[in-house]
C-alpha positions in Angstrom: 3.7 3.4 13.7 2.3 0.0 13.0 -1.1 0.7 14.0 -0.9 4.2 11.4 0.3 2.1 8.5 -2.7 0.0 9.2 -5.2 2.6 9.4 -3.2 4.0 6.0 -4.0 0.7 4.2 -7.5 -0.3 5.6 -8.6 3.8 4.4 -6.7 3.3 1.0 -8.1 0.0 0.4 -11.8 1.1 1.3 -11.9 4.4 0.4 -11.6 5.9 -3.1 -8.9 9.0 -2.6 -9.3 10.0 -7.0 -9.9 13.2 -6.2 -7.0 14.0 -4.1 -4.9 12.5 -6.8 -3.7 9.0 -5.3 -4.7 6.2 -8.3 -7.5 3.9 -7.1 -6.7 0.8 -8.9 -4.2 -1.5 -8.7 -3.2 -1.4 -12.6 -2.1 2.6 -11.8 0.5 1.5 -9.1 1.7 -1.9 -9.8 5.7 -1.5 -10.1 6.8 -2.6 -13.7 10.0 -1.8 -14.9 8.7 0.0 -17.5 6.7 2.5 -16.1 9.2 3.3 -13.5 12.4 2.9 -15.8 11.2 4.2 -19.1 8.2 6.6 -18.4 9.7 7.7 -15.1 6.7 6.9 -12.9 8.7 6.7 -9.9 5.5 7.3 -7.0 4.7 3.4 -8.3 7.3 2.7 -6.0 6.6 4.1 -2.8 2.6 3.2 -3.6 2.5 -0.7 -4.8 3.1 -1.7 -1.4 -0.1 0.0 0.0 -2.5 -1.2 -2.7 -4.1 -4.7 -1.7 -6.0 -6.7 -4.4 -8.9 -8.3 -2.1 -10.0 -8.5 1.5 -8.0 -11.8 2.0 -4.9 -9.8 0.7 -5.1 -7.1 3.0 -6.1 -9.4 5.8 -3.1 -11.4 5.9 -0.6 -8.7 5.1 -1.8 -6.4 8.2 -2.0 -9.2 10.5 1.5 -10.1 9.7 2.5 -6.0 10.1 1.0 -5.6 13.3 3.2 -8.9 14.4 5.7 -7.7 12.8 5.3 -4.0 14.9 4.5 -5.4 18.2 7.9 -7.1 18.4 10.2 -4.2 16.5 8.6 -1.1 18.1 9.7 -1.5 21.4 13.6 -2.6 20.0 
């Protein structure tokens, strides 16, 4: 599971995916309250926390997933 949510993020950070219909920057998924409260934008949610905003970002954040995965997956 770890290592697919990796390959998830790496392909939606390097790849642009428009034309399927997932937003390519980060301004179109950043959670605000107002877009997801008031103009009912609710896939901000479940798509902030797959949007990185540089290589450092996504560095650190998958390094501490698969950490994170190599000692839950076997529990």
């Amino acid at each position: 599971v770890a290592m697919a949510l990796l390959g998830l993020n790496v392909a939606l950070f390097y790849y642009d995916f428009a034309e399927l219909g997932i937003p390519s920057s980060l301004h179109d998924v950043c959670i605000g309250a107002g877009f997801v409260w008031y103009g009912r934008q609710w896939s901000r949610i479940l798509l902030a926390p797959l949007f990185h905003a540089d290589p450092m970002h996504l560095y650190y954040n998958m390094s501490s997933l698969l950490l994170k995965g190599r000692l839950l997956e076997p529990v």
